[in-house]
N, CA, C and O atoms as a Tripos MOL2 file, in Angstrom:
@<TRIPOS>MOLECULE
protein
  260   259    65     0     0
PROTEIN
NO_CHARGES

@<TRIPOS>ATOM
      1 N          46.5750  -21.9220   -3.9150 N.3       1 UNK1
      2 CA         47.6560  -21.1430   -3.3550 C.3       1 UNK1
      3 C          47.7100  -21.3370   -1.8320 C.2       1 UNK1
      4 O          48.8030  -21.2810   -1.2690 O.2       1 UNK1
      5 N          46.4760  -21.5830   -1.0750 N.am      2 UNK2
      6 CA         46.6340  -21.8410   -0.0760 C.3       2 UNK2
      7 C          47.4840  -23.1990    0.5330 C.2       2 UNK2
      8 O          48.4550  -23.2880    1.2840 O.2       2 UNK2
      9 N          46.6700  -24.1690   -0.1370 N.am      3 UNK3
     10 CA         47.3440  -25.3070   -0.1660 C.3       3 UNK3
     11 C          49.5360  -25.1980    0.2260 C.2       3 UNK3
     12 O          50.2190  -25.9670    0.9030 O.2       3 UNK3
     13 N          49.8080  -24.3940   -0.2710 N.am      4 UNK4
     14 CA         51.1190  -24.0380   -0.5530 C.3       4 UNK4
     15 C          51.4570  -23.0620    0.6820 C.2       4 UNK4
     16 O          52.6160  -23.0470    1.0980 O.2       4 UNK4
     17 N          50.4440  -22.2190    1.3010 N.am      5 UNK5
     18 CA         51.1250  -21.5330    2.8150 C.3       5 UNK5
     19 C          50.7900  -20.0820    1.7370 C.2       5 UNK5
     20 O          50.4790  -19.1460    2.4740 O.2       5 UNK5
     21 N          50.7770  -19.8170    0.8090 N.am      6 UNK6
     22 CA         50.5330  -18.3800    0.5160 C.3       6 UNK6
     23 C          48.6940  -17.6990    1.1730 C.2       6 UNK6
     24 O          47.6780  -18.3890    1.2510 O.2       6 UNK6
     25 N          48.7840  -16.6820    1.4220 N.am      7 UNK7
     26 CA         47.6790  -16.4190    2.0060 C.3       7 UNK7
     27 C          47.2920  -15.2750    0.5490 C.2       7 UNK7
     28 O          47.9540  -14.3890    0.0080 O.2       7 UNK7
     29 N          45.4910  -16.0000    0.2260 N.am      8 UNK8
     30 CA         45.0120  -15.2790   -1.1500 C.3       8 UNK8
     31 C          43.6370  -14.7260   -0.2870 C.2       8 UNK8
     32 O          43.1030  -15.3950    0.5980 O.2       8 UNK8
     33 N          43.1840  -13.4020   -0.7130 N.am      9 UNK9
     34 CA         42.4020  -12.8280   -0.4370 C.3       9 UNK9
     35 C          41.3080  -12.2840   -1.3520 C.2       9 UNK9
     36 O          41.5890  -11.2210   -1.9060 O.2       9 UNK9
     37 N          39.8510  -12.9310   -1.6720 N.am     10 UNK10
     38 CA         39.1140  -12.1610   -2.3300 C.3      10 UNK10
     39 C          38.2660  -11.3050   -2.2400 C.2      10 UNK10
     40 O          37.5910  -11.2260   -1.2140 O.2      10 UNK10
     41 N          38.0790  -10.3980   -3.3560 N.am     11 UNK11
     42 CA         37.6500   -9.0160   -3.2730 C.3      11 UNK11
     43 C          36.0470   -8.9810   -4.5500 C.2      11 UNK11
     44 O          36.0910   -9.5310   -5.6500 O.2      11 UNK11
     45 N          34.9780   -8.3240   -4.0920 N.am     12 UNK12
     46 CA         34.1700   -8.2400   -4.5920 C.3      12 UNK12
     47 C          34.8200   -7.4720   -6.6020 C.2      12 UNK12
     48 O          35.7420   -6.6580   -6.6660 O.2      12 UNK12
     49 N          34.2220   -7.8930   -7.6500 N.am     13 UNK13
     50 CA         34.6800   -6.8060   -8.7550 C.3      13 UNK13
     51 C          33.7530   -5.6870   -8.7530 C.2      13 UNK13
     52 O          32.5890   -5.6760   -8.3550 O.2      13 UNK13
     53 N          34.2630   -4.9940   -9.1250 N.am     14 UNK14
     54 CA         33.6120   -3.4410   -9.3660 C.3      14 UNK14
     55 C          31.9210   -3.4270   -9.6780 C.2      14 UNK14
     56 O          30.9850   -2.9360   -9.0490 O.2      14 UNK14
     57 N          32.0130   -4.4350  -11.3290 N.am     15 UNK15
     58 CA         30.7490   -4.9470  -11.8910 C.3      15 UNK15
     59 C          29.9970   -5.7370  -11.8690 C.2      15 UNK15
     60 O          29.1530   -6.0820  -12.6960 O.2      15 UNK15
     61 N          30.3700   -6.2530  -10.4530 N.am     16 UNK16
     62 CA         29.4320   -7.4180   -9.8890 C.3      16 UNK16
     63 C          29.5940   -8.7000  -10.4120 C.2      16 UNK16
     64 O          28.7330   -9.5720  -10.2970 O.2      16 UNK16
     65 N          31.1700   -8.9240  -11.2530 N.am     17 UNK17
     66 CA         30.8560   -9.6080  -12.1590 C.3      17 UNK17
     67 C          31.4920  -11.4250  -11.0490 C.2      17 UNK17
     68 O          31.6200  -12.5920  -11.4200 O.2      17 UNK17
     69 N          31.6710  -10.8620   -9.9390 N.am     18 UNK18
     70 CA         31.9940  -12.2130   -8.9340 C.3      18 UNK18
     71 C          33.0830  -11.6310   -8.3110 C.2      18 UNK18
     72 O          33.2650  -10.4140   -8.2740 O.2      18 UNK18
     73 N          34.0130  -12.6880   -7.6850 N.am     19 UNK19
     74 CA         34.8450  -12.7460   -6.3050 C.3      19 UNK19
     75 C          36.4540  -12.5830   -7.2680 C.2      19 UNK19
     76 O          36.7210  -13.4780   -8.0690 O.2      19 UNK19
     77 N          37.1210  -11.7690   -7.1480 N.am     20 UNK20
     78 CA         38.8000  -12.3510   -7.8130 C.3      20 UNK20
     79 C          39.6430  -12.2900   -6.8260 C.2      20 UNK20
     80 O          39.4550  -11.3910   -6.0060 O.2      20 UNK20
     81 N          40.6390  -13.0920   -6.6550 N.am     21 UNK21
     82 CA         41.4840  -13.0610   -5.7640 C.3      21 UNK21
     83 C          42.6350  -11.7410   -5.8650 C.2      21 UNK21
     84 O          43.0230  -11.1870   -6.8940 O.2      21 UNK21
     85 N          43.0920  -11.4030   -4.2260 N.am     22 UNK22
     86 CA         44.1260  -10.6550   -4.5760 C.3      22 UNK22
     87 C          45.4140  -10.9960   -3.5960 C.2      22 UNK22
     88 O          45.3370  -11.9690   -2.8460 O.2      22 UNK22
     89 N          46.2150  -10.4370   -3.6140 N.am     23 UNK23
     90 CA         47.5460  -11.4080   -3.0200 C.3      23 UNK23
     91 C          48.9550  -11.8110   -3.8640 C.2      23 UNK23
     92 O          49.5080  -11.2420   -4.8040 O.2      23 UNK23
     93 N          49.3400  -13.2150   -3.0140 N.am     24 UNK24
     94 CA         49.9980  -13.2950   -3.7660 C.3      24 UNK24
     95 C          49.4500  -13.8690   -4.8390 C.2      24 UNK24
     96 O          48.3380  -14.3930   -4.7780 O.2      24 UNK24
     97 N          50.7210  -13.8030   -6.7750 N.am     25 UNK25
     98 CA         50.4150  -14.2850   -8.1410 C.3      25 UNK25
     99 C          50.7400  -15.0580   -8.2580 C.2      25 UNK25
    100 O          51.8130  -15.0920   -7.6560 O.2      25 UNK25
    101 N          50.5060  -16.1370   -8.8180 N.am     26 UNK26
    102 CA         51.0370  -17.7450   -8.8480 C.3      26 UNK26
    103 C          52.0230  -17.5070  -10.1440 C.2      26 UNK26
    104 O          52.5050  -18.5060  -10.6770 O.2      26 UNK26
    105 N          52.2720  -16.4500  -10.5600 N.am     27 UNK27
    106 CA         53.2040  -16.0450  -11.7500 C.3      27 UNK27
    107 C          54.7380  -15.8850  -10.7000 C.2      27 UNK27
    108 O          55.8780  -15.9630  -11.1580 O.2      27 UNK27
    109 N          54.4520  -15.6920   -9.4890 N.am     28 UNK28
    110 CA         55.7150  -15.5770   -8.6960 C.3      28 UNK28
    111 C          56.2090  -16.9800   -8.2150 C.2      28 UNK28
    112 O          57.4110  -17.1960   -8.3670 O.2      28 UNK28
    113 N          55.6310  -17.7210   -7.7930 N.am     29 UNK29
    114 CA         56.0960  -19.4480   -7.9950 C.3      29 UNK29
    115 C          57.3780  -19.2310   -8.8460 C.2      29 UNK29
    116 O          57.7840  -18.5370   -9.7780 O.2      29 UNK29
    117 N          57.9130  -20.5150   -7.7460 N.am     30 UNK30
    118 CA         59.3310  -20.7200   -8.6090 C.3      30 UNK30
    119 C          58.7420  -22.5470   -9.0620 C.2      30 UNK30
    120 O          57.7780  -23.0860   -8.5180 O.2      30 UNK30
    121 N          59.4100  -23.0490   -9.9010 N.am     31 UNK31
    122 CA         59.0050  -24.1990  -10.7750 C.3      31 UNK31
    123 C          58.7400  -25.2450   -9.9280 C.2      31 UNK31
    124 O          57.8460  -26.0410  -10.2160 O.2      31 UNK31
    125 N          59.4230  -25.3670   -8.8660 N.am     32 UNK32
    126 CA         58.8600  -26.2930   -8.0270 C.3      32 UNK32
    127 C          57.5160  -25.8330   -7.3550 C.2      32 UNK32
    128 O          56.4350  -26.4190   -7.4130 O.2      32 UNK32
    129 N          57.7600  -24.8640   -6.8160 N.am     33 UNK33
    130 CA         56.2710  -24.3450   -6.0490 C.3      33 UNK33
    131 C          54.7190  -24.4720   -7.2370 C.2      33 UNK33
    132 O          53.5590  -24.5720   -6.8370 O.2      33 UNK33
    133 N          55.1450  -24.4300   -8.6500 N.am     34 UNK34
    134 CA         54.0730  -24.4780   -9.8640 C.3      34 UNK34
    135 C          54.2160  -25.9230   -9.6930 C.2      34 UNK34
    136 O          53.0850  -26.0230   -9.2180 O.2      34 UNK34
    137 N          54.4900  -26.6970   -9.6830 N.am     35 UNK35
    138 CA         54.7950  -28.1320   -9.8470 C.3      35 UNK35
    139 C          53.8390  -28.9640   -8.6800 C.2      35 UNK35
    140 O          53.2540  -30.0450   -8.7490 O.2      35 UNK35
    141 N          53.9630  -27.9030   -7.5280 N.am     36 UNK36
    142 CA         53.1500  -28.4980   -6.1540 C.3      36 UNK36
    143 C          52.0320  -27.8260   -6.2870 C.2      36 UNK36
    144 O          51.1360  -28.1430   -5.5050 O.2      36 UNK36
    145 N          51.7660  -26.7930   -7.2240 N.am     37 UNK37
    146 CA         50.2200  -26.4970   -7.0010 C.3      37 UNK37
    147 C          49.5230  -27.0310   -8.1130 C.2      37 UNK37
    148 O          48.2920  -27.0350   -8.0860 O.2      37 UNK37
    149 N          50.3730  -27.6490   -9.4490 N.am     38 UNK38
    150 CA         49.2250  -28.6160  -10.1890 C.3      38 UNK38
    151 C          49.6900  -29.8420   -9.9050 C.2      38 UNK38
    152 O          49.9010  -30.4380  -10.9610 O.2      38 UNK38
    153 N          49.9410  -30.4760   -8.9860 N.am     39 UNK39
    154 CA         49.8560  -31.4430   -8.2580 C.3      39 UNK39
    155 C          48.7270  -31.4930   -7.1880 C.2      39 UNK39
    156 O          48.2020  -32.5560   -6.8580 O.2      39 UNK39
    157 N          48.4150  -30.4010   -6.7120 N.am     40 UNK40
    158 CA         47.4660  -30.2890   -5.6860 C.3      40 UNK40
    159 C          46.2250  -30.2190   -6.3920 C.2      40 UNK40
    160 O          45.2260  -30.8640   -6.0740 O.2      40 UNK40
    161 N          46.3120  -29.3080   -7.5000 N.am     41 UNK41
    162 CA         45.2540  -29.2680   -8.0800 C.3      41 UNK41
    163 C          44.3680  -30.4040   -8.9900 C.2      41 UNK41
    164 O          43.1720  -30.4090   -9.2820 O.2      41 UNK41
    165 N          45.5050  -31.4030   -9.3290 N.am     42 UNK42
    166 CA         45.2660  -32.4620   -9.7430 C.3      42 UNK42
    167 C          44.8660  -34.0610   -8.5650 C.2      42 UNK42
    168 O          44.3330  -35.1020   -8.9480 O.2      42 UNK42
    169 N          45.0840  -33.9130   -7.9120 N.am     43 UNK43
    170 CA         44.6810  -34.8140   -6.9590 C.3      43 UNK43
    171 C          43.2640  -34.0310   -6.2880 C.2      43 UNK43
    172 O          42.5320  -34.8870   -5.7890 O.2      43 UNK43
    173 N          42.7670  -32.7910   -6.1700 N.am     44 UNK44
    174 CA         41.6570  -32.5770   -5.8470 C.3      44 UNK44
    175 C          40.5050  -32.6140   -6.7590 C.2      44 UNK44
    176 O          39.3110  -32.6270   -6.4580 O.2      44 UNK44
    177 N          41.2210  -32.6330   -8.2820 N.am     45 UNK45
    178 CA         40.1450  -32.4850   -9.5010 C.3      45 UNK45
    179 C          39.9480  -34.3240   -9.4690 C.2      45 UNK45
    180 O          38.8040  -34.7640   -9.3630 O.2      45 UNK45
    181 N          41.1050  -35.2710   -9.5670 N.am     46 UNK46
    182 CA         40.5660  -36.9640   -9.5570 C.3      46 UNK46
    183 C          40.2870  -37.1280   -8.2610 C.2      46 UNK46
    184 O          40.0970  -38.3440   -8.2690 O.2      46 UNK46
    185 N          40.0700  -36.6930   -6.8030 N.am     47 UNK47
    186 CA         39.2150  -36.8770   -5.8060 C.3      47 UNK47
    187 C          37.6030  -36.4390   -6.0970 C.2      47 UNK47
    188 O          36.6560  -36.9910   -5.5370 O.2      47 UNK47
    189 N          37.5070  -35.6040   -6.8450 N.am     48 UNK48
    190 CA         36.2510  -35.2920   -6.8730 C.3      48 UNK48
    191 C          35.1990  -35.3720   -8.2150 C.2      48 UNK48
    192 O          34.1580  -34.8660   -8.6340 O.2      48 UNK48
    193 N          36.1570  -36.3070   -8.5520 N.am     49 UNK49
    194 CA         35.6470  -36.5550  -10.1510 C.3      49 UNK49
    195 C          35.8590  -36.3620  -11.4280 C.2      49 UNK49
    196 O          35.2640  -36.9490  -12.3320 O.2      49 UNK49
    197 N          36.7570  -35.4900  -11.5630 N.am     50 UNK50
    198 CA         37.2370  -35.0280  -12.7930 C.3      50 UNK50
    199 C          38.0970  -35.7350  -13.6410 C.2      50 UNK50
    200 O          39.2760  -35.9530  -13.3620 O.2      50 UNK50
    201 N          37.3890  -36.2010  -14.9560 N.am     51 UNK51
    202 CA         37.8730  -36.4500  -16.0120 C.3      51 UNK51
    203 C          38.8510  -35.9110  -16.7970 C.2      51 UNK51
    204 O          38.5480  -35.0230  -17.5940 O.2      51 UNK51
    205 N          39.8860  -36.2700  -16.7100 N.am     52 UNK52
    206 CA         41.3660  -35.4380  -16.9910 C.3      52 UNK52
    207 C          41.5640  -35.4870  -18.5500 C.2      52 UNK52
    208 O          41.8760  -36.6160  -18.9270 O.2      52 UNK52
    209 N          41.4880  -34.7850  -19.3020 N.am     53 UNK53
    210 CA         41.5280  -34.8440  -20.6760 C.3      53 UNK53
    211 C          43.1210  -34.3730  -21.6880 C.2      53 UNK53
    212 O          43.2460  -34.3620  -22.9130 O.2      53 UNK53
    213 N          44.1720  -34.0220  -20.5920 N.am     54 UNK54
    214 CA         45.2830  -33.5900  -21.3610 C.3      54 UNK54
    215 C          45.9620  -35.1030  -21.3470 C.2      54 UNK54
    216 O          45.8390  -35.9320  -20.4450 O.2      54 UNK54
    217 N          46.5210  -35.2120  -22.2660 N.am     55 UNK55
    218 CA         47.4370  -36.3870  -22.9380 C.3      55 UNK55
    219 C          48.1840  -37.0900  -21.7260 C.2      55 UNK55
    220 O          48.1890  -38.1970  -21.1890 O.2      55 UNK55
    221 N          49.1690  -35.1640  -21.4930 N.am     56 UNK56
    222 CA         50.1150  -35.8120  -20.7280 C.3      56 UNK56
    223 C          49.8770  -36.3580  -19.3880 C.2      56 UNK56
    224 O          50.7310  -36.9950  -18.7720 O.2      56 UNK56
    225 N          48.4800  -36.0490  -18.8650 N.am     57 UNK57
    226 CA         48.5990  -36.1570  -17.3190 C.3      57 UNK57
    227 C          47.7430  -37.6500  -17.5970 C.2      57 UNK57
    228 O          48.1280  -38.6470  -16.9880 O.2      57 UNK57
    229 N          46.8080  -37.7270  -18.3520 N.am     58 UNK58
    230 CA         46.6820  -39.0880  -18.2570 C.3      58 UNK58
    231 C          47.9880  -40.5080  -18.5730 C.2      58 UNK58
    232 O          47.9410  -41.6270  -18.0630 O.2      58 UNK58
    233 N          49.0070  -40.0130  -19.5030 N.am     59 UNK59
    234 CA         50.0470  -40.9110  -19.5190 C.3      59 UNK59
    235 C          50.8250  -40.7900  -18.3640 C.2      59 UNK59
    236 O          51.2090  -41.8850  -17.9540 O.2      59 UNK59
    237 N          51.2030  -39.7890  -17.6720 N.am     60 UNK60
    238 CA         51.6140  -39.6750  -16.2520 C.3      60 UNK60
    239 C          51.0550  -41.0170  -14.8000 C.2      60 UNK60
    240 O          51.6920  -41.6740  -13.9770 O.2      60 UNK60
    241 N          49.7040  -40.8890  -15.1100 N.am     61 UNK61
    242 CA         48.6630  -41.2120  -14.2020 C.3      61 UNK61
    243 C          48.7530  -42.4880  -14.7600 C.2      61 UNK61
    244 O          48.0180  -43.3200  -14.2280 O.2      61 UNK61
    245 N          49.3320  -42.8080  -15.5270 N.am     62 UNK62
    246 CA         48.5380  -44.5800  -16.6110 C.3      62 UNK62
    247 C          50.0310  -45.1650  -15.7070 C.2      62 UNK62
    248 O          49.9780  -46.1260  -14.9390 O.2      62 UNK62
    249 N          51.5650  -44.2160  -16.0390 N.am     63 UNK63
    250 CA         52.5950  -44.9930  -15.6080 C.3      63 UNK63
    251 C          52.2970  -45.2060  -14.1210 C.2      63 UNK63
    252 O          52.2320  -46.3980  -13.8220 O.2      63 UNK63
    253 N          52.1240  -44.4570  -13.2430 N.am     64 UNK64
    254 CA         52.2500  -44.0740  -11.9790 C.3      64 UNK64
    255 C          51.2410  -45.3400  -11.1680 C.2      64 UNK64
    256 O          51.5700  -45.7740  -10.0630 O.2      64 UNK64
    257 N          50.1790  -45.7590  -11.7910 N.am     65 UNK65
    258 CA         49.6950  -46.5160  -11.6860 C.3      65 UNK65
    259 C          49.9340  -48.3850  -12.1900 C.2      65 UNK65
    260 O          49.0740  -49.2170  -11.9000 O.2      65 UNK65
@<TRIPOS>BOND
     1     1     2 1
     2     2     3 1
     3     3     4 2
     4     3     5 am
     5     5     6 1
     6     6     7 1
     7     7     8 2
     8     7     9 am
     9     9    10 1
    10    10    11 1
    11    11    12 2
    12    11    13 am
    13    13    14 1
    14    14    15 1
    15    15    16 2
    16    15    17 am
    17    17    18 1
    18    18    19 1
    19    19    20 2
    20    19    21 am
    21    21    22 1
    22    22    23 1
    23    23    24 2
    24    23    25 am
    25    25    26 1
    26    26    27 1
    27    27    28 2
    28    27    29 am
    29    29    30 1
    30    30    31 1
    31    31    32 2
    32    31    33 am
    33    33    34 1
    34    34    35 1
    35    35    36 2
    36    35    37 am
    37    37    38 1
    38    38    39 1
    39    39    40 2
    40    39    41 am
    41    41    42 1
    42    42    43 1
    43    43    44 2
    44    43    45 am
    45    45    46 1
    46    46    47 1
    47    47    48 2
    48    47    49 am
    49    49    50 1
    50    50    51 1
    51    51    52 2
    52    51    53 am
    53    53    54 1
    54    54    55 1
    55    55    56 2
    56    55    57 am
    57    57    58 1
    58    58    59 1
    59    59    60 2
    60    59    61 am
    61    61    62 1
    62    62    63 1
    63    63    64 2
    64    63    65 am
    65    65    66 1
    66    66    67 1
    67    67    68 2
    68    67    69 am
    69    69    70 1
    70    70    71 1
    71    71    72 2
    72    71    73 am
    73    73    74 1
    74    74    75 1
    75    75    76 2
    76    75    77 am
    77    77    78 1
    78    78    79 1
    79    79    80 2
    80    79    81 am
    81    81    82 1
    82    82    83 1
    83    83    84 2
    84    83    85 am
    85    85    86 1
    86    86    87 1
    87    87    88 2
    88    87    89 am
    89    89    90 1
    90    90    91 1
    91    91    92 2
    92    91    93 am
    93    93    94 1
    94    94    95 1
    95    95    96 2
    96    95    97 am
    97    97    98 1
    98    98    99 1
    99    99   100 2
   100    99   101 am
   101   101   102 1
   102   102   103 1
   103   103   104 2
   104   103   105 am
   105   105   106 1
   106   106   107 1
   107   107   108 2
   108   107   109 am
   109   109   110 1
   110   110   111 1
   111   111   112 2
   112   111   113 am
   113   113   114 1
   114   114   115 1
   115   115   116 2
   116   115   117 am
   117   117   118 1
   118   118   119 1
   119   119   120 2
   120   119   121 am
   121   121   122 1
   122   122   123 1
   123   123   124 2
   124   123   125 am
   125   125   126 1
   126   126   127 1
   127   127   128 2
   128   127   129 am
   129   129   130 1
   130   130   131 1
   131   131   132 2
   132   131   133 am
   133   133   134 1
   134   134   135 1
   135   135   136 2
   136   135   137 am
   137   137   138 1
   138   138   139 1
   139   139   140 2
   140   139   141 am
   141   141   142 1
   142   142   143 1
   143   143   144 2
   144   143   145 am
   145   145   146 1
   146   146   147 1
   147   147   148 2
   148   147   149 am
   149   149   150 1
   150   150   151 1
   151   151   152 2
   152   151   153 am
   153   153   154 1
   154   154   155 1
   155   155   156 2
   156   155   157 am
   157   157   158 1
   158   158   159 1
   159   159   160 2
   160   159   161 am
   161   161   162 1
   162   162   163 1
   163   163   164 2
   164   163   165 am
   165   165   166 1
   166   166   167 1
   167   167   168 2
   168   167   169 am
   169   169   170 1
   170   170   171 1
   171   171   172 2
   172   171   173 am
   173   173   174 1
   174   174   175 1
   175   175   176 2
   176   175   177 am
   177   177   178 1
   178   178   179 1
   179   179   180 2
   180   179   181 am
   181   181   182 1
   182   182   183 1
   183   183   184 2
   184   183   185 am
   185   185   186 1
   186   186   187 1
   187   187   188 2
   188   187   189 am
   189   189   190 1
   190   190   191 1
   191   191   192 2
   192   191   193 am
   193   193   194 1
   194   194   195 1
   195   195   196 2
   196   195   197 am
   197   197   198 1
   198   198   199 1
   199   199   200 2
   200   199   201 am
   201   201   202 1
   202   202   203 1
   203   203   204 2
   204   203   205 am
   205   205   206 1
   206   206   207 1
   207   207   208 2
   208   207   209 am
   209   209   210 1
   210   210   211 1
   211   211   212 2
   212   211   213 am
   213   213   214 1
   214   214   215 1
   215   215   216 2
   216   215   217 am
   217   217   218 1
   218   218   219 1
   219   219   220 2
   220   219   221 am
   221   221   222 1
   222   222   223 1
   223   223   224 2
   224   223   225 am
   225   225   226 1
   226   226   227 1
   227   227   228 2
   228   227   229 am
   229   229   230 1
   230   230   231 1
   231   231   232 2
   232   231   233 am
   233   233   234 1
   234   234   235 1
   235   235   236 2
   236   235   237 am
   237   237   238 1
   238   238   239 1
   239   239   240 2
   240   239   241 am
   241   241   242 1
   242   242   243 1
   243   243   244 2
   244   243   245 am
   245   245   246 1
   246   246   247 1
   247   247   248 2
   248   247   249 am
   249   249   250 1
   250   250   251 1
   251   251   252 2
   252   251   253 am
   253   253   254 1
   254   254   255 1
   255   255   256 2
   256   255   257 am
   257   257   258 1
   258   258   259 1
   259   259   260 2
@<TRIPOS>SUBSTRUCTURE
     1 UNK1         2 RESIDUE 1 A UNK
     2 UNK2         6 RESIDUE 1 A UNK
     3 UNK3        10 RESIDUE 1 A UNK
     4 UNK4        14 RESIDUE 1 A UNK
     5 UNK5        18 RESIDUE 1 A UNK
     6 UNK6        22 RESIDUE 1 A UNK
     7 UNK7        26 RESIDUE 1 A UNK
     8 UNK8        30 RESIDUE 1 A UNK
     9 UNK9        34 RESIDUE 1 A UNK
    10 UNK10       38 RESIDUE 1 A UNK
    11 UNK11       42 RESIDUE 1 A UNK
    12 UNK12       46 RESIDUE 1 A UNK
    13 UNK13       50 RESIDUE 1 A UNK
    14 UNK14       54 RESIDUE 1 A UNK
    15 UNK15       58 RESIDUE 1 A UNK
    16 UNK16       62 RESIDUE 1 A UNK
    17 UNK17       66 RESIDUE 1 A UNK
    18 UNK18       70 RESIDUE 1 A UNK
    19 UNK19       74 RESIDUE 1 A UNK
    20 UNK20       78 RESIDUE 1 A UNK
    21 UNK21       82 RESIDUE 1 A UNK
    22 UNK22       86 RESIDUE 1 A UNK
    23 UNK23       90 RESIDUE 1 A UNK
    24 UNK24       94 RESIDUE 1 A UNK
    25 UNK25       98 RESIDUE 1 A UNK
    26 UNK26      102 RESIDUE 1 A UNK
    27 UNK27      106 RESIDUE 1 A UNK
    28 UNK28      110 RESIDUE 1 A UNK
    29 UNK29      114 RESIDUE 1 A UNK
    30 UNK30      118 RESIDUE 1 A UNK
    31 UNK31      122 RESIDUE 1 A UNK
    32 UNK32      126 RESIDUE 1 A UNK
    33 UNK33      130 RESIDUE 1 A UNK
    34 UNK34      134 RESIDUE 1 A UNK
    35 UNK35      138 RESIDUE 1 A UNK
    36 UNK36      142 RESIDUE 1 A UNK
    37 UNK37      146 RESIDUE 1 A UNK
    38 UNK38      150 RESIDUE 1 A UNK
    39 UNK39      154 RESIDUE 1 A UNK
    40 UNK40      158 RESIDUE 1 A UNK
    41 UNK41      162 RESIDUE 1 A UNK
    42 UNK42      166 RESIDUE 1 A UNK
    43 UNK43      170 RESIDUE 1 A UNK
    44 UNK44      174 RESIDUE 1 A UNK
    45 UNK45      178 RESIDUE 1 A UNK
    46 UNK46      182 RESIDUE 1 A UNK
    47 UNK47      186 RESIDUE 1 A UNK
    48 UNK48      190 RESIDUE 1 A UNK
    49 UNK49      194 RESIDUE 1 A UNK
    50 UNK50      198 RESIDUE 1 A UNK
    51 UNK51      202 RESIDUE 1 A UNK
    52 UNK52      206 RESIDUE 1 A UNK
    53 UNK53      210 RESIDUE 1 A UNK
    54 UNK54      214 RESIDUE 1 A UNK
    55 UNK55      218 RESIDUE 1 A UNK
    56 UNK56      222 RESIDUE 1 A UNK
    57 UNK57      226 RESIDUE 1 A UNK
    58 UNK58      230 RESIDUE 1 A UNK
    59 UNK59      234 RESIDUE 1 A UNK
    60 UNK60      238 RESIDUE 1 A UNK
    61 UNK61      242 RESIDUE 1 A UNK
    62 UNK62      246 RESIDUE 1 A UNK
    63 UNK63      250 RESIDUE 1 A UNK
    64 UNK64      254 RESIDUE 1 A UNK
    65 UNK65      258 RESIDUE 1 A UNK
Protein backbone atom coordinates (compact mmCIF):
# COMPACT_ATOMS: atom_id res chain seq x y z
CA UNK A 1 0.00 0.00 0.00
CA UNK A 2 2.77 2.10 0.49
CA UNK A 3 4.29 1.49 -2.65
CA UNK A 4 1.00 3.28 -4.05
CA UNK A 5 1.32 6.75 -1.71
CA UNK A 6 -1.35 5.33 0.82
CA UNK A 7 0.07 5.71 4.29
CA UNK A 8 -0.60 2.07 6.45
CA UNK A 9 -0.02 2.04 10.05
CA UNK A 10 0.64 -0.96 12.38
CA UNK A 11 -0.77 -1.66 15.61
CA UNK A 12 0.24 -4.24 18.22
CA UNK A 13 -3.10 -7.14 18.51
CA UNK A 14 -4.71 -7.32 21.70
CA UNK A 15 -3.38 -11.19 22.01
CA UNK A 16 -0.08 -10.75 21.15
CA UNK A 17 -0.89 -12.54 18.30
CA UNK A 18 1.62 -9.93 15.97
CA UNK A 19 1.54 -6.49 14.10
CA UNK A 20 -1.94 -5.77 11.77
CA UNK A 21 -2.12 -2.94 9.80
CA UNK A 22 -4.53 -0.08 10.17
CA UNK A 23 -5.40 2.68 7.65
CA UNK A 24 -6.23 2.75 4.57
CA UNK A 25 -8.21 -0.98 3.02
CA UNK A 26 -6.96 -2.15 -0.13
CA UNK A 27 -10.83 -3.13 -0.51
CA UNK A 28 -11.05 0.76 -1.34
CA UNK A 29 -8.67 0.55 -4.49
CA UNK A 30 -10.27 1.26 -7.56
CA UNK A 31 -9.19 -1.59 -10.31
CA UNK A 32 -6.43 0.12 -11.51
CA UNK A 33 -4.91 1.04 -8.15
CA UNK A 34 -5.48 -3.25 -7.35
CA UNK A 35 -3.80 -3.81 -10.63
CA UNK A 36 -0.62 -1.58 -9.45
CA UNK A 37 -0.41 -3.19 -6.18
CA UNK A 38 -0.24 -6.88 -7.59
CA UNK A 39 2.03 -5.67 -9.94
CA UNK A 40 4.20 -4.35 -7.25
CA UNK A 41 3.72 -7.17 -5.37
CA UNK A 42 4.69 -9.37 -8.06
CA UNK A 43 7.89 -7.89 -9.18
CA UNK A 44 9.05 -7.84 -5.43
CA UNK A 45 8.02 -11.62 -4.87
CA UNK A 46 10.32 -12.59 -8.60
CA UNK A 47 13.09 -10.06 -7.24
CA UNK A 48 13.45 -11.97 -4.30
CA UNK A 49 12.83 -15.34 -5.30
CA UNK A 50 9.57 -16.42 -5.43
CA UNK A 51 8.30 -19.18 -7.31
CA UNK A 52 5.03 -18.08 -8.82
CA UNK A 53 2.64 -20.95 -8.90
CA UNK A 54 -0.78 -19.42 -10.35
CA UNK A 55 -1.32 -20.42 -14.04
CA UNK A 56 -2.16 -17.14 -14.99
CA UNK A 57 0.78 -15.08 -13.90
CA UNK A 58 3.18 -17.52 -15.10
CA UNK A 59 1.48 -17.44 -18.75
CA UNK A 60 1.51 -13.63 -18.37
CA UNK A 61 5.31 -13.70 -17.48
CA UNK A 62 6.08 -16.63 -20.30
CA UNK A 63 4.32 -13.95 -23.02
CA UNK A 64 5.91 -10.83 -21.66
CA UNK A 65 9.07 -12.42 -21.93
Amino acid sequence: MHSLGHQVQFCEGLDNSGPFPLGFRSSRLTVRQMADLISCIDEYGTRHGVEWTDPAMMAERSAAA
